[in-house]
C-alpha positions as CSV (number, residue, x, y, z in Angstrom):
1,X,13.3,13.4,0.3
2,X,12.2,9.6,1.6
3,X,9.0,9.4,3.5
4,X,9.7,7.5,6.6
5,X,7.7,3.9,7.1
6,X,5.3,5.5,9.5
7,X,4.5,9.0,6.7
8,X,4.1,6.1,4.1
9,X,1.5,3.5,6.1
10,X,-0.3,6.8,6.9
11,X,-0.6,7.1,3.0
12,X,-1.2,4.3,2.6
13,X,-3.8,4.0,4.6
14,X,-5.7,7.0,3.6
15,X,-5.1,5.5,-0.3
16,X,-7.2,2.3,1.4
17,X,-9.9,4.3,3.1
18,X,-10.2,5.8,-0.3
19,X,-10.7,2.7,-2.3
20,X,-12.6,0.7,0.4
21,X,-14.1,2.3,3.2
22,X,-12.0,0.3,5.5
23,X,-10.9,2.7,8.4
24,X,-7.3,4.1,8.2
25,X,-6.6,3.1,11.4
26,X,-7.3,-0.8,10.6
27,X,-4.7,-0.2,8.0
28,X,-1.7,-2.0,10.0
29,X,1.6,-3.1,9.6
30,X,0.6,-6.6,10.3
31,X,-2.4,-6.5,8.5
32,X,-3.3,-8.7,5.3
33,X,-5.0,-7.5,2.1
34,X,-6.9,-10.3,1.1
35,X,-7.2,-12.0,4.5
36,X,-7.6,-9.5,7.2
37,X,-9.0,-6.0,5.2
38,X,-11.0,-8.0,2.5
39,X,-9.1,-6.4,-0.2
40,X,-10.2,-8.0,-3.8
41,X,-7.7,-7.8,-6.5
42,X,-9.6,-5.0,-8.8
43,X,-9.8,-2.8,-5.2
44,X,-5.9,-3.6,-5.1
45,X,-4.7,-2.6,-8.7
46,X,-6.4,0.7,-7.7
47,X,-4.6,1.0,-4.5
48,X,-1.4,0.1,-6.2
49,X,-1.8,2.3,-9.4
50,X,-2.9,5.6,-6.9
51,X,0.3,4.5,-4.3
52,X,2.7,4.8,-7.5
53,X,1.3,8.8,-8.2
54,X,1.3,9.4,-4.8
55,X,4.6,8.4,-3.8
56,X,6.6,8.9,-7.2
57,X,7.4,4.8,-7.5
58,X,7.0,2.2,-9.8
59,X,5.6,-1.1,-8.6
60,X,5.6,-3.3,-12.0
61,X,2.7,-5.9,-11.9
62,X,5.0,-9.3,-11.2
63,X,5.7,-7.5,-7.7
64,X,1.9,-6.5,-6.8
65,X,1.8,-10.4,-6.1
66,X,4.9,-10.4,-3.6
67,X,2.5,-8.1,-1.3
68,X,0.4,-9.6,0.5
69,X,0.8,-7.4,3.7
70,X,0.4,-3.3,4.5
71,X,4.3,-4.4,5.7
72,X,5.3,-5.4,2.6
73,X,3.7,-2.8,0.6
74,X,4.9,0.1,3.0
75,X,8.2,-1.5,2.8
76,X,8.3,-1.9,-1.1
77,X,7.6,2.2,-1.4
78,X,10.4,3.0,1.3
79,X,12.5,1.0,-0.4
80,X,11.5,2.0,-4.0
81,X,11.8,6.0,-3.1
82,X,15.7,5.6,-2.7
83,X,16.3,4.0,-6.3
């Protein structure tokens, strides 16, 4: 079954908090990687490599660039879970 936007930001965000420190709750929709959590790109290939185990999706490198935002990302698995 699909995790909802809101099940998979909470992931999400606990995947960050994991990786960074960075408090789960800063871990926003709006929010930017690089720009507003300080994200570097080796934190990032982490974050994307544990996101794919933990919600069962693929995100091939050439798309890790397309997101820059928690909001694309959390969109990106939603979207990946139904394919």
């Amino acid at each position: 079954m699909a995790l909802t936007q809101e099940e998979v930001l909470a992931g999400l965000a606990e995947l960050v908090n994991d990786e960074t420190g960075i408090a789960t709750e800063s871990v926003q929709l709006e929010k930017s990687f690089t720009d507003d959590l300080d994200i570097d790109s080796i934190s990032m290939m982490t974050i994307v490599v544990n996101a794919e185990e933990r919600f069962d999706v693929k995100i091939p490198d050439d798309e890790v660039k397309n997101l820059k935002t928690v909001k694309n990302a959390v969109d990106y698995i939603v979207g990946a879970q139904t394919q």
